[in-house]
C-alpha positions in Angstrom: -13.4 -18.9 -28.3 -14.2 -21.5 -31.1 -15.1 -24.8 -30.1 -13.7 -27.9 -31.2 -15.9 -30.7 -32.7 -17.2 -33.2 -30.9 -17.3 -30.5 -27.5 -20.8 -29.8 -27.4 -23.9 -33.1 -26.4 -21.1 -34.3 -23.2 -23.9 -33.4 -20.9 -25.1 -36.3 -19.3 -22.6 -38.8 -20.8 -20.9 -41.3 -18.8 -17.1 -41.6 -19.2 -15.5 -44.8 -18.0 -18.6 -46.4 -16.6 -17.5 -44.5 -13.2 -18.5 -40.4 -14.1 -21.2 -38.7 -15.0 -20.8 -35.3 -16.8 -23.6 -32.7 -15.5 -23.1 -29.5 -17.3 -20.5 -26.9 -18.4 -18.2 -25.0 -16.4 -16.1 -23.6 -18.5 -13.3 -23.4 -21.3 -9.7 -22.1 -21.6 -6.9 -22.8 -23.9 -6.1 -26.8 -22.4 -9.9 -27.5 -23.0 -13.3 -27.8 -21.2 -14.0 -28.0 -17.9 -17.5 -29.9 -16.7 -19.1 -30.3 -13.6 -19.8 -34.2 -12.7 -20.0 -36.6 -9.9 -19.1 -40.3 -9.0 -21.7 -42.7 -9.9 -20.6 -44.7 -7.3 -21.0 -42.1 -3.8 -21.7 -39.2 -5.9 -19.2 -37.1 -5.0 -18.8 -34.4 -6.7 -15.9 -33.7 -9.3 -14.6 -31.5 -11.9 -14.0 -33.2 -15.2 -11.7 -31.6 -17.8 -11.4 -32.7 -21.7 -8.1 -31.9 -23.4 -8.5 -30.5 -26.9 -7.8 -33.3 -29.3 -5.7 -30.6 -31.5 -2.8 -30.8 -28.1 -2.8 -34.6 -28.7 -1.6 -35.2 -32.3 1.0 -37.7 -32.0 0.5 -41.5 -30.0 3.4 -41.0 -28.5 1.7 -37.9 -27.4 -0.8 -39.1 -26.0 0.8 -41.7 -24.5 2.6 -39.2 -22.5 -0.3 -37.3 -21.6 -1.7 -40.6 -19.8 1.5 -41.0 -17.7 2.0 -37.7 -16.5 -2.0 -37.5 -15.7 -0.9 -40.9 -13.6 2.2 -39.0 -11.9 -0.1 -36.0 -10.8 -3.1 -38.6 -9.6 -0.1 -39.8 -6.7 0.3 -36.2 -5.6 -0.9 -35.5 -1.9 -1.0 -32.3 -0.4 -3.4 -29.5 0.6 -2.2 -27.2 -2.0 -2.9 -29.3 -4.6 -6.4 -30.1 -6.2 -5.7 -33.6 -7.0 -5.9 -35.6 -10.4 -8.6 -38.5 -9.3 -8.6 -40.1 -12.6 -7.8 -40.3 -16.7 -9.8 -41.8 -19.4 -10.1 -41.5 -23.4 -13.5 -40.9 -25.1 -14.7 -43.1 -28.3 -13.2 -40.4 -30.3 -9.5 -40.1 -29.0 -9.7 -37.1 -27.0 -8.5 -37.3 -23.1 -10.3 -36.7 -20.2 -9.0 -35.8 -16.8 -11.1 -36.3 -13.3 -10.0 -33.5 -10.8 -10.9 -33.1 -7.3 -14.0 -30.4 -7.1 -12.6 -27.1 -5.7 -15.0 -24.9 -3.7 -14.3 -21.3 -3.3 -13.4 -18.2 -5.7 -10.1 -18.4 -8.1 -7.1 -15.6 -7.0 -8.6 -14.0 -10.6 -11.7 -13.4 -8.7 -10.0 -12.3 -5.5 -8.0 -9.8 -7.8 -10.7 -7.8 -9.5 -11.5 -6.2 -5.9 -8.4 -4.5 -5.8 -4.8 -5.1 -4.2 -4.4 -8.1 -2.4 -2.7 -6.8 1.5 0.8 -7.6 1.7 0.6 -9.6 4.9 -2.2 -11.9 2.7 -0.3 -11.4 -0.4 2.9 -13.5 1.9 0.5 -15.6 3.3 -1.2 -17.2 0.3 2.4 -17.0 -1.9 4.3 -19.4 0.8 1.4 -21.9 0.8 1.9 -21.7 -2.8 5.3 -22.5 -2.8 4.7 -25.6 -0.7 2.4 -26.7 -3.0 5.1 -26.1 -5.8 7.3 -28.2 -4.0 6.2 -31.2 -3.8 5.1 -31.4 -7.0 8.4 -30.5 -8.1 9.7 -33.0 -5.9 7.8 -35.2 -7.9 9.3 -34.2 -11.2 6.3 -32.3 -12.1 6.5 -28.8 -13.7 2.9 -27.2 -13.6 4.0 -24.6 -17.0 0.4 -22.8 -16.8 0.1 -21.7 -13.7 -2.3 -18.4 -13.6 -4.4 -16.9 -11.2 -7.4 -18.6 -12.9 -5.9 -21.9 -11.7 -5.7 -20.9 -7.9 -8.7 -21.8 -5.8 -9.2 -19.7 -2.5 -10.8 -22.5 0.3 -11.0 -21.8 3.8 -10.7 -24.6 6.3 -12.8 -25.4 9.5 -10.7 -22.6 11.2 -11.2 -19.8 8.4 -7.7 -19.9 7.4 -7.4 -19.3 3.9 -5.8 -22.1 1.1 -4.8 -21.7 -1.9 -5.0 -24.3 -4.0 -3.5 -25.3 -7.5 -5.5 -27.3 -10.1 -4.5 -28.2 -14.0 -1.3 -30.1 -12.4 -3.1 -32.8 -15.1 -1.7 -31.1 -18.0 1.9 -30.7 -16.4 5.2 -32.2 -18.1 7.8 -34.4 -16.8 10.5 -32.6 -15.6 13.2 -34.5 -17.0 11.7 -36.0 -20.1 13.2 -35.2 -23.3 10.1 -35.2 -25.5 7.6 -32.4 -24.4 4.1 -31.6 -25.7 5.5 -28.6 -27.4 7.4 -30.7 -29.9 5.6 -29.8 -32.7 5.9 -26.2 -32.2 2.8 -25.7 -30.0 3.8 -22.9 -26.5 1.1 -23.4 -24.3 0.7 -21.3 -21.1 -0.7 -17.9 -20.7 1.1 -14.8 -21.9 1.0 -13.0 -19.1 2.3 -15.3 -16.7 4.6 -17.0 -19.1 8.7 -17.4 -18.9 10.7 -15.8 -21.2 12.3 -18.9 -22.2 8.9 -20.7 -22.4 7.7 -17.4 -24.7 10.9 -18.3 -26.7 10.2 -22.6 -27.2 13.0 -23.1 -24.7 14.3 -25.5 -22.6 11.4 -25.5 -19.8 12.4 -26.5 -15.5 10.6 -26.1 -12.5 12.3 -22.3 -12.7 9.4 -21.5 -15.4 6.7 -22.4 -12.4 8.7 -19.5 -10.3 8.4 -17.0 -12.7 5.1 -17.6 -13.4 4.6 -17.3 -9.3 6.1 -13.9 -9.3 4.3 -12.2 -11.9 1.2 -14.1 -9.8 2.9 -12.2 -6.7 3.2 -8.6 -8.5 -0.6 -8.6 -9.7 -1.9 -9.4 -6.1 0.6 -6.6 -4.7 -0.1 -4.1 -7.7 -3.5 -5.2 -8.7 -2.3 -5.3 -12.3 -0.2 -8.1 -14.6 3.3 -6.4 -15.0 3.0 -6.5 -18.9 -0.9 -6.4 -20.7 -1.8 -5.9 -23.8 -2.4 -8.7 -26.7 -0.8 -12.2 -26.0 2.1 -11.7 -28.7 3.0 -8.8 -27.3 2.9 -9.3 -23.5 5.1 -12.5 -24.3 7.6 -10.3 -26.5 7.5 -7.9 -23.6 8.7 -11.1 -21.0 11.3 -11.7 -23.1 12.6 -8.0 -24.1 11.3 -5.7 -21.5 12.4 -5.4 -17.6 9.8 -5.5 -15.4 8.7 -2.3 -14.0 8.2 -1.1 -10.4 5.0 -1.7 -8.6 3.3 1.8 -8.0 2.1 1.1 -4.9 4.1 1.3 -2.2 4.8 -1.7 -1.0 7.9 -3.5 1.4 11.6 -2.9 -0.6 12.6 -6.1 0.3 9.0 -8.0 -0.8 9.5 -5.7 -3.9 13.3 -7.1 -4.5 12.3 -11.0 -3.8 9.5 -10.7 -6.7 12.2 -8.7 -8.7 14.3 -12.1 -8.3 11.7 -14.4 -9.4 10.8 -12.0 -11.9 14.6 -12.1 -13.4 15.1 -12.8 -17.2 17.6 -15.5 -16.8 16.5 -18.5 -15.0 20.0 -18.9 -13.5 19.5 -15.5 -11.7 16.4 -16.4 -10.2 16.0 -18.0 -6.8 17.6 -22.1 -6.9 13.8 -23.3 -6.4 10.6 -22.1 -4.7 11.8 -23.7 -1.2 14.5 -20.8 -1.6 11.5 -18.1 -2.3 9.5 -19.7 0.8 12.6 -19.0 2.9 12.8 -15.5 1.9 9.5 -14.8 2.7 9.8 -15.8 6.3 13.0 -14.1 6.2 11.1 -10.9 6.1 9.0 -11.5 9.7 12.2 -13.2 11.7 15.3 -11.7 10.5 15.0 -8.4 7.9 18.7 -8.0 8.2 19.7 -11.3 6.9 17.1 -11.4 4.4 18.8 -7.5 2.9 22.3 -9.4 2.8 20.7 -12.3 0.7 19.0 -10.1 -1.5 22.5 -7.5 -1.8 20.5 -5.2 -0.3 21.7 -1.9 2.2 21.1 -3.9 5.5 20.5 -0.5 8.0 18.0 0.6 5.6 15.8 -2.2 5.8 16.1 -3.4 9.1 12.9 -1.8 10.2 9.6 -3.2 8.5 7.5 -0.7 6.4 5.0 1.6 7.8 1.7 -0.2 7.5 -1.2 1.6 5.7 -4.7 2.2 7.2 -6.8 1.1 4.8 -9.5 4.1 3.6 -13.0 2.3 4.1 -11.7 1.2 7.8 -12.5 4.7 10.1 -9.3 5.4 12.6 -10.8 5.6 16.1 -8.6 6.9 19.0 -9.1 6.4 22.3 -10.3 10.0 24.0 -7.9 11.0 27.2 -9.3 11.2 30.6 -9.2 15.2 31.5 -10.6 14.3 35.2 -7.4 13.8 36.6 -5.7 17.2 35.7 -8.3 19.4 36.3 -8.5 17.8 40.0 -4.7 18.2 40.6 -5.2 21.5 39.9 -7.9 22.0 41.8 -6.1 20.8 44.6 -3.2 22.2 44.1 -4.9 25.8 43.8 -6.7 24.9 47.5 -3.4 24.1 49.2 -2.1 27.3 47.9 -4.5 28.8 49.4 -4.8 27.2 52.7 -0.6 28.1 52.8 -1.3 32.0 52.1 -4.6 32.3 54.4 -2.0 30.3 57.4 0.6 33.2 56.9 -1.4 36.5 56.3 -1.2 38.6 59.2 -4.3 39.6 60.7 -3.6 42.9 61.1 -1.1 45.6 60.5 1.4 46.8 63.4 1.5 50.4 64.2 5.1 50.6 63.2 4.1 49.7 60.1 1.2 51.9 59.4 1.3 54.2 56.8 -0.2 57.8 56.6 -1.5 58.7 53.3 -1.9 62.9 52.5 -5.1 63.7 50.6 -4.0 64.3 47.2 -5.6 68.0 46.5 -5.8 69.3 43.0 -3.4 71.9 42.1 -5.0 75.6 41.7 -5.8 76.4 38.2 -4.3 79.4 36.6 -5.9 81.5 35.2 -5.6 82.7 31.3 -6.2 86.4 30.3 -5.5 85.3 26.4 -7.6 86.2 24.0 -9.8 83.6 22.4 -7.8 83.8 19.1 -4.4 82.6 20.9 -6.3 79.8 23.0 -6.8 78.0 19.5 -3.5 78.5 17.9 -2.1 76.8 21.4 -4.6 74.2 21.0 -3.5 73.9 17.4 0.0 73.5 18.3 -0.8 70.7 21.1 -2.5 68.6 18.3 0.3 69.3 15.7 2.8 68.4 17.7 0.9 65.2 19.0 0.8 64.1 15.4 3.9 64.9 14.6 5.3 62.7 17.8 3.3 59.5 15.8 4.3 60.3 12.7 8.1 60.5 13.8 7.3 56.6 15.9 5.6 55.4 12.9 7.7 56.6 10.1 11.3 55.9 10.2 13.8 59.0 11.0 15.9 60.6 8.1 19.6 60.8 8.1 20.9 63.1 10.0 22.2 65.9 7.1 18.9 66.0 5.7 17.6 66.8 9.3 19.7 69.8 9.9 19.1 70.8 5.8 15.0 71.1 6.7 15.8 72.6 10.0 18.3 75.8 8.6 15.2 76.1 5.6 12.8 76.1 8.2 14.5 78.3 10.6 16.0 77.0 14.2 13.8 79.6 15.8 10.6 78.4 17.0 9.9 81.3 19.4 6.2 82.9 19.4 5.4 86.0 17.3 5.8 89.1 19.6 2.5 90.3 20.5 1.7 86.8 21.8 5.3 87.0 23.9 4.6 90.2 25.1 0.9 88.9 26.2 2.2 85.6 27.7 4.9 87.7 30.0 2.3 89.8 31.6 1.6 89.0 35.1 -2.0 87.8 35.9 -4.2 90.5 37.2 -2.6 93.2 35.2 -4.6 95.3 32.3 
């Protein structure tokens, strides 16, 4: 980014006789942000000075001062409050914000996916935070992951807070720092009728929330690509679906926040806080707000178990079957040795008759008709398979093979005439 004149040699200065600058923490599009501390405790603080090209006009500037002095009264946890304001010698405006500790949501984002039940968590606390300001009259118009500090309190609860609310306009004020043609905000987090030089509400903030809610969900902006584009893409393009699976009904509340109108969003971000504890308490309600089938949502999504934490389950105790049936088989037992009779009655007995081979015949055929009978025993074994294995033919082409084959399977003659002789004779 190309700095300004007159941003560089602040280290070490001392603005209003009541801050000390240390060193540089950063820059972004509203100016540069510098570490410093009170002189007077030393507290620490984060000291932010607005780009003198944002600050053109007195009337400006004069503004600028009473909207910095609008966002110093703001109280609340969500909310990194505005401490003090000041001008330097050369006319540019400096802003005194409380001193956030913790990682931005940006940070929290490059890891991946933010969990749905921390996703809800962090976006309610969000829309308090929203509220009140907005209460106040105060639209935030910039509001990015890069301006959400992730704190956790004595009890390790997380909270999110917002920061830049310094920079913020006046709700109902008819002359707006983008007067002269200037859109300030962040294209991927920017209205469609802020992208357009429109009419600007608190509405803008809630948009700007749900594309905050998508990325943490998807782990992606819904549109990305260079600035003019992603803010022609806000103004053109729908939104498209999340591709990870996520809750339908957390997936059609961003979709509402997300809508191109402002009129068809949600009335305010107490609305969007409702919704979201609409989704714990009472899914079916929260369906019939959203126009939504309320059967098919009654039931929360399946939850997924996350891939680096191992699934452990609880091994079942075998002990107890195997000793029923151990016992079970011994009381069986018991029951059948109680009831066998010790011995058999004589009425009963039974007389077995040794089984005595039958005498073998004797064969006076020749050698030669011992094998052919053999032969035939092993044919028609194999033929008996090969009949079970194969399936039978109709029944004409049965008798057609028979009448070629001959119906007479009768023995040649000389084999007759030597199987009808009576044993014993020559």
């Amino acid at each position: 980014m190309l700095r300004e004149v007159g941003d560089d040699g602040l280290e070490g200065k001392v603005l209003g006789d009541r801050y000390q600058i240390d060193h540089e923490l950063g820059r972004g599009a509203m100016g540069v942000v510098y570490r410093g501390h009170r002189i007077k405790d030393g507290r620490p603080v984060a000291i932010k000075v607005i780009h003198h090209r944002l600050l053109t006009t007195p009337t400006m500037s004069e503004r600028f001062v009473r909207e910095a002095e609008l966002a110093a009264k703001l109280s609340h946890k969500n909310l990194v409050g505005v401490l003090d304001v000041g001008e330097l010698p050369d006319g540019r405006r400096w802003i005194v914000l409380e001193l956030a500790r913790g990682p931005n949501l940006a940070e929290v984002i490059k890891h991946g996916p933010v969990a749905a039940p921390r996703a809800i968590a962090i976006l309610r606390q969000l829309c308090d935070g929203l509220e009140h300001a907005h209460r106040a009259g105060l639209v935030h118009r910039d509001l990015k992951p890069a301006n959400i500090v992730i704190e956790c309190d004595a009890a390790g609860v997380e909270v999110p807070q917002i920061i830049d609310f310094g920079i913020a306009v006046i709700d109902d004020a008819s002359e707006r720092l983008t007067r002269s043609g200037l859109v300030l905000g962040t294209p991927a987090y920017m209205a469609p009728e802020q992208a357009a030089g429109g009419k600007l509400d608190h509405r803008c903030d809630q948009y700007a929330l749900g594309a905050i809610a998508y990325e943490m969900l998807a782990g992606v902006a819904p549109f990305r690509g260079r600035g003019a584009d992603v803010a022609r893409a806000h103004v053109d393009q729908q939104v498209p679906p999340i591709a990870i699976r996520i809750d339908a009904l957390l997936e059609a509340i961003i979709r509402k926040m997300l809508a191109k109108r402002p009129d068809d969003r949600f009335t305010n971000v107490r609305a969007v806080n409702q919704m979201l504890e609409l989704l714990a308490s009472d899914r079916n309600r929260a369906a019939a707000l959203l126009g939504m089938p309320v059967g098919e949502h009654a039931i929360p999504a399946r939850r997924r178990t996350p891939a680096a934490v191992p699934v452990v389950r609880p091994r079942r105790a075998r002990w107890p079957w195997v000793a029923g049936a151990g016992v079970g088989v011994l009381a069986g037992a018991i029951v059948i040795a109680a009831t066998w009779p010790a011995s058999v009655p004589s009425t009963q007995a039974v007389h077995l008759r040794p089984i005595t081979p039958a005498p073998r015949r004797s064969c006076r055929c020749s050698g030669s008709s011992r094998v052919i009978r053999s032969w035939s025993h092993r044919a028609s074994h194999r033929h008996a398979r090969c009949r079970w294995l194969i399936p039978p033919r109709n029944r004409s082409s049965i008798a057609t093979s028979r009448s070629r084959r001959g119906s007479s399977r009768r023995p040649p003659a000389r084999r007759r005439a030597a199987m009808s002789r009576p044993p014993g004779s020559g």
